[in-house]
N, C-alpha and C positions, 0 to 999 in steps of 0.2 A: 427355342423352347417356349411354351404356352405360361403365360403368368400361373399363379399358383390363384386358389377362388375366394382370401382375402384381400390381394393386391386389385381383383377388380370389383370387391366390396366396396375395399378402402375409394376408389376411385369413382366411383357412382355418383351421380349428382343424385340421384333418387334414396332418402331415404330409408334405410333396411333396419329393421329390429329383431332379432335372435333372443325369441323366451326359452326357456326349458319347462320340463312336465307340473312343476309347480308356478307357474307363469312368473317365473322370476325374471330377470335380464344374464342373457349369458355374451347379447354383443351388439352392440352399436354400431354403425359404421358411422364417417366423418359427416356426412349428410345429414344423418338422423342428429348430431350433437349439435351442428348448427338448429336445424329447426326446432328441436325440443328443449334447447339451449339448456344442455345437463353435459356432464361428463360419467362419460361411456367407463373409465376406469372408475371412478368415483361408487357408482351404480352398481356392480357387478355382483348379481345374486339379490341382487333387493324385487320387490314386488313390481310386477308392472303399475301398480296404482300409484307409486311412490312417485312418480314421472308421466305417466300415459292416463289424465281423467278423463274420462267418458262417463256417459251415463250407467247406472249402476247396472243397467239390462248389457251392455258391452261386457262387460266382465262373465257374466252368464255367457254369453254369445262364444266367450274365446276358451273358455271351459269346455264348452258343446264341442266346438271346430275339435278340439284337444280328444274328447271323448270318441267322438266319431270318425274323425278323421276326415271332414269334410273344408272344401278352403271355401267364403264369404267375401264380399265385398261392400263395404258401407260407405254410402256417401254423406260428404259434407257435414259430415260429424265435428260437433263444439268438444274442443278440446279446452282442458283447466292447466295451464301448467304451475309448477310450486313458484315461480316468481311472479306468479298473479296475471300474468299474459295468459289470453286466450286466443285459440288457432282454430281455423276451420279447413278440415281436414280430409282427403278420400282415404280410406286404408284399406288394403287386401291382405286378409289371413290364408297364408297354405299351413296347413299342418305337412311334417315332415317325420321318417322313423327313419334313425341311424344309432349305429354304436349302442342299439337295446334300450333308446328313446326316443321318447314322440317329444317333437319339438312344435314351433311356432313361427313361423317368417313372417313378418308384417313388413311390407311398403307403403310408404307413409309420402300421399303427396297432398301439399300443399294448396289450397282452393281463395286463401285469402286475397294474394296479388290478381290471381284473376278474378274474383267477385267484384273487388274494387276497381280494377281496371274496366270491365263492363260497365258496372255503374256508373264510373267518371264518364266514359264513353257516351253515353246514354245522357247525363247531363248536360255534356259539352253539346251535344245534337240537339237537346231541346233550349240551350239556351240560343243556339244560333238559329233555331225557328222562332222564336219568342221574340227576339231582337227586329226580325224582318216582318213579324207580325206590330209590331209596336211602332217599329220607323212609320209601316206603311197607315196606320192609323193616326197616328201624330200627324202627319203629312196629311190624310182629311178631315181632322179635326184644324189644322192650322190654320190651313186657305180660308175655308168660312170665319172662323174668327176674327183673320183677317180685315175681312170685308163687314165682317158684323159692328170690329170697332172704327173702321175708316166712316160707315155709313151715320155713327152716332154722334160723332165729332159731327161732321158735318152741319146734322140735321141740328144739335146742340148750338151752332151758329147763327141758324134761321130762327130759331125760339126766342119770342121774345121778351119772354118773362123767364127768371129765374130760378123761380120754384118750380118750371118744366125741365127745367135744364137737370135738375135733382135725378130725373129718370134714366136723363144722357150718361149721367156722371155711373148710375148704377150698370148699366151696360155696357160701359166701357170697362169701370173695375172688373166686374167678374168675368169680359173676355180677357184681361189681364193674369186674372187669376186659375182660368181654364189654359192658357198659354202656358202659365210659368210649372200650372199643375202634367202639361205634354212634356215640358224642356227637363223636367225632373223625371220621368220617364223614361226618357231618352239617357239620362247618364249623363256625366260628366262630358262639357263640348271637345275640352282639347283632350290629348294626349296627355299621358302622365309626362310629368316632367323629372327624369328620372338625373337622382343625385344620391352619394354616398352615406350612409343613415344607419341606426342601431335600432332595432327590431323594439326596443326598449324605451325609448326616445318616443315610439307612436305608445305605448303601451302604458307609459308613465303618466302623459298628457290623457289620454283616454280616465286612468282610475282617476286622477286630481279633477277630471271634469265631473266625473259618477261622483265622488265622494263629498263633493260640493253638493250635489242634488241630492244625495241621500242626508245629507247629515247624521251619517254614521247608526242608519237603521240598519242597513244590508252590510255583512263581513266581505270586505272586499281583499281575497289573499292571491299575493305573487307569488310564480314556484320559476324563478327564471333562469337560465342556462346562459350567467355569463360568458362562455367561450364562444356564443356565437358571435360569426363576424358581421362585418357589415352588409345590405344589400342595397341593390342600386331600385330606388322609390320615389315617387313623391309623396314627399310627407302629408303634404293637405290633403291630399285623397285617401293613404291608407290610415290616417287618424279617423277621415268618414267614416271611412269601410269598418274599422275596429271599434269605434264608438256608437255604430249603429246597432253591431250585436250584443255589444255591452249592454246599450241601452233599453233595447230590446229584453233579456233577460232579467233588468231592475225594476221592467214595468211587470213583466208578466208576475215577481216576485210581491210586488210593493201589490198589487191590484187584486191576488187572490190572498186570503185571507189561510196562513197555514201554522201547523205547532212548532213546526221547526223555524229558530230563526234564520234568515234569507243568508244565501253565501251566494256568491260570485270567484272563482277561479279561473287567474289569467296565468297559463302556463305556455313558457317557450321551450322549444327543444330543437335540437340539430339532426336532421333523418340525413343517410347517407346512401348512394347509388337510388334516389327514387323518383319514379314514373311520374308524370304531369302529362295527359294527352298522348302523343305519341314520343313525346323527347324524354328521354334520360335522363337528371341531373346528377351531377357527382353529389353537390349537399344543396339541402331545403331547410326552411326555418319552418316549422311546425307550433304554428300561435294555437290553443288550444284555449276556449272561452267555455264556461263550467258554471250550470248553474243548476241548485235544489229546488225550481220552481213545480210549478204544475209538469209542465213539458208540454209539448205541442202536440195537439190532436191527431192520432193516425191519418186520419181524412185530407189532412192539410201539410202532412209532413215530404207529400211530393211536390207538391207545388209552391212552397213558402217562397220561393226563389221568382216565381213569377210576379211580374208587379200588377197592382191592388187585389193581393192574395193578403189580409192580414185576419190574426185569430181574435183581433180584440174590436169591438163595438167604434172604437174611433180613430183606428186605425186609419193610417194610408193603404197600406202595401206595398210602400216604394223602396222603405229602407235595406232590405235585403237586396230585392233586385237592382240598386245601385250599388251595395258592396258587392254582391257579384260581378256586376261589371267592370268595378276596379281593379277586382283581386283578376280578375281576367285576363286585363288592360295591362297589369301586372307580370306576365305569363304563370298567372298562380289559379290555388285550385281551391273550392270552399264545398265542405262537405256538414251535414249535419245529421247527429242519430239525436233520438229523444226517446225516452221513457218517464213516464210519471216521478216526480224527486230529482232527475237526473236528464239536464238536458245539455250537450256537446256541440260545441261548434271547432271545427278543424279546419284552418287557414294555412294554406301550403304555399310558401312563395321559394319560389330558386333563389339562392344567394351568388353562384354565378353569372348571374344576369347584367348586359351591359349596356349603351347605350345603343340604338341602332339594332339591338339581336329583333 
């Protein structure tokens, strides 16, 4: 005997929505409650707006469908849901006529894992050309240098006066300092040395170092998620890694002049079953860095990650692209959105991570 056509509702991994003629909710299926993270009993006969935001022309749109009896398909539509989460979304309307009403079927799929999943993707490719673009320039910047301060010493030894040596001494510092400026470049020499550590432990040493430099101009607020456990890190590089975005958002904060006073938000959280590249993890520590600055310029919000990419006049550009490389080195993922007031940085490392993986 054939299932009955709730039992393969119920069963769908694809979200399904059931409005009736006043677009109310007559059903959910288990899919759709996961994603819109509502209960389907809870809902029943309420508005679709009370749960499904769109923009306010969607509502027109499913009116129409309703009126005419035509089915639509929207892409990639921002979804608002009432716990402040927002989703990005395809949905297909059919209108339907039974039992002496015009209904509404919406399939509701999900667009956010894959936009993010491309993206990551797309970053992870450009960081692994950027890395072979960088080695291989370091490597002809180095040998000359090389030879530039072997030939100064030298010649500094035949000089016989030492107010000439003054010039030796200038060309050797700055092939010194062109060197040490490639080896910073390059990232961190060894491997992380990776040891058992609380996500909190980098994060506490990060604010005590900011709030020493600020002297308490900039609101520096924790939002942290004691249950996470430990992951396996080295400490000296992801205190780099996290105090360089830190430090990054107290300058852009402290350097533009704004009415609102400066805040910094350092938030951890625990994500479960999520993506890094092509691997799974069961759980990730989600360090989220949060700041009311200006934000970083469209123009420059793809390539901050590249080094001497910086938005400020005395920038390096190294700082990000050596936390990338850690959080990397790390098997971890660093992503960043920006808007004017509002700038995020999202730091994703596996907490199942072991020595050797």
């Amino acid at each position: 005997m054939l299932p009955n056509r709730i039992q393969i509702l119920e069963n769908l991994t694809t979200a399904v929505v059931l409005l009736d003629d006043q677009l109310c909710l007559g059903y959910l299926n288990p899919a759709a409650e996961m994603l819109l993270e509502v209960s389907g009993q809870r809902l029943q006969q309420q508005p679709v707006g009370d749960f499904f935001h769109d923009r306010a022309s969607a509502l027109a749109s499913l009116h129409d469908a309703l009126d005419n009896m035509h089915a639509f398909t929207k892409r990639e539509a921002q979804l608002s849901l009432n716990n402040g989460n927002s989703l990005v979304v395809d949905y297909t309307v059919t209108p339907l006529a039974a039992a002496g009403h015009n209904w509404i079927l919406m399939e509701v799929h999900p667009r956010d894992r894959l936009l993010r999943i491309t993206k990551e993707e797309a970053q992870l490719a450009k960081q692994e050309v950027t890395k072979v673009l960088v080695r291989g320039l370091a490597h002809e910047i180095k040998n000359p240098l090389g030879g530039i301060r072997g030939a100064a010493q030298l010649l500094a030894r035949e000089l016989p006066n030492q107010s000439l040596r003054d010039y030796t001494d200038v060309i050797i510092e700055e092939a010194d300092r062109l060197r040490n400026l490639v080896d910073r470049m390059l990232g961190p020499y060894r491997p992380p040395s990776l040891q058992p550590l609380n996500i909190h432990e980098i994060t506490e040493r990060v604010a005590h170092l900011i709030q020493a430099e600020t002297h308490g101009r900039i609101d520096l607020q924790r939002d942290y998620d004691p249950s996470i456990p430990e992951l396996m890190g080295d400490r000296e590089q992801l205190i780099q890694a996290v105090l360089n975005i830190v430090r990054n958002a107290m300058q852009a904060i402290t350097e533009n002049s704004q009415a609102e006073r400066g805040r910094i938000i350092v938030q951890t959280r625990a994500l479960r079953q999520f993506t890094i590249g092509h691997k799974r993890h069961r759980l990730v520590c989600h360090l989220r860095v949060i700041d009311n600055g200006p934000g970083i310029p469209p123009a420059l919000l793809d390539s901050i990650f590249y080094p001497m990419v910086s938005g400020r006049p005395d920038g390096t550009g190294l700082g990000l692209s050596i936390t990338q490389n850690i959080i990397s080195q790390h098997q971890g993922l660093i992503e960043c959105d920006s808007l004017p007031g509002h700038t995020q940085f999202n730091l994703f490392l596996p907490l199942e991570q072991h020595p050797g993986d």
